[in-house]
C-alpha positions in Angstrom: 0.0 -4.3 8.2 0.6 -1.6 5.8 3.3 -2.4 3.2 6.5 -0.6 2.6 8.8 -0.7 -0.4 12.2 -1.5 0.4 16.1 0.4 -0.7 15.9 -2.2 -3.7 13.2 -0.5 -5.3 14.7 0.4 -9.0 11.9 3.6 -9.6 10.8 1.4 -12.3 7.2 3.7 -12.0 4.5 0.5 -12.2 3.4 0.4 -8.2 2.5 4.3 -8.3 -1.0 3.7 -10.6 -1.9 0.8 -9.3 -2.3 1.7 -5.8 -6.2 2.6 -5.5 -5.3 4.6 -2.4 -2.9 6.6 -3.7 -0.8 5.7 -0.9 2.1 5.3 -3.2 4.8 7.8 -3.9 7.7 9.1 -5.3 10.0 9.9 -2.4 13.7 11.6 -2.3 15.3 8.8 -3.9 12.7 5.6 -3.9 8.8 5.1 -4.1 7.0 5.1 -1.0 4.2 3.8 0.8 1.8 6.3 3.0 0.7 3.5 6.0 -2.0 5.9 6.6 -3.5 5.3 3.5 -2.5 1.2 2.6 -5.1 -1.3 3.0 -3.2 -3.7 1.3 -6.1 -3.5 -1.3 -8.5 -4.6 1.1 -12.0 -3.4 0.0 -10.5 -3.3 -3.7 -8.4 -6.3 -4.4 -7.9 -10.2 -3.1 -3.8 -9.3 -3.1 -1.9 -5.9 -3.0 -1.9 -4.8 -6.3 1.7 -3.2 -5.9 3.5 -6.3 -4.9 1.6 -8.3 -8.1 3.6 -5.8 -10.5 6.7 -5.1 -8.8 9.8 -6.4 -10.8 11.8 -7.1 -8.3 9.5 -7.9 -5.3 10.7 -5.3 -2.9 7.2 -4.8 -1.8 7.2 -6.8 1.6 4.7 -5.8 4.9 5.9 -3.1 6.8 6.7 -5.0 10.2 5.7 -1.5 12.2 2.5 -1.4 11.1 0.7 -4.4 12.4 -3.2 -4.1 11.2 -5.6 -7.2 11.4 -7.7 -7.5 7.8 -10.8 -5.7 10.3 -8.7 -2.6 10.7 -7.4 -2.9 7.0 -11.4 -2.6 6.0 -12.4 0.0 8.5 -9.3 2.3 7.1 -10.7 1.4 3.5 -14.2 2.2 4.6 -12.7 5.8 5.9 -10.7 6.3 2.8 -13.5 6.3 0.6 -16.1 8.0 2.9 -18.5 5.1 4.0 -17.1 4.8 7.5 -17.3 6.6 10.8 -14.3 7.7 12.2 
């Protein structure tokens, strides 16, 4: 699954740099997440680095986006260039 940031966020600003995808930004009134590009950190991190800083945990796994951690690791591998797509 990709992650999505939910109508609590507060624009607080500390998920945008940590995301290693850049899958993370600022929409028209709250942060968004690019499911194209989220891993969940998968091929970076253990844990999603966005959800480990959020303030208010508004960070939860986008229930439309179903990926197994195999499909996480082959959109990683495409993301930075060492996979075949």
């Amino acid at each position: 699954m990709a992650l999505m940031i939910t109508d609590e966020c507060i624009n607080c600003d500390v998920c945008e740099p940590e995301c290693p995808n850049s899958a993370i930004s600022q929409g028209e009134e709250i942060y968004e997440i690019n499911p194209d590009k989220c891993t969940e950190c998968v091929g970076h991190y253990d844990k999603p680095q966005c959800q480990e800083v959020c303030p208010i945990d508004c960070i939860p796994f986008n229930p439309d986006v179903r990926e197994t951690h195999d499909q996480l690791m082959a959109k990683y591998l495409r993301l930075v260039g060492s996979g075949k797509k």
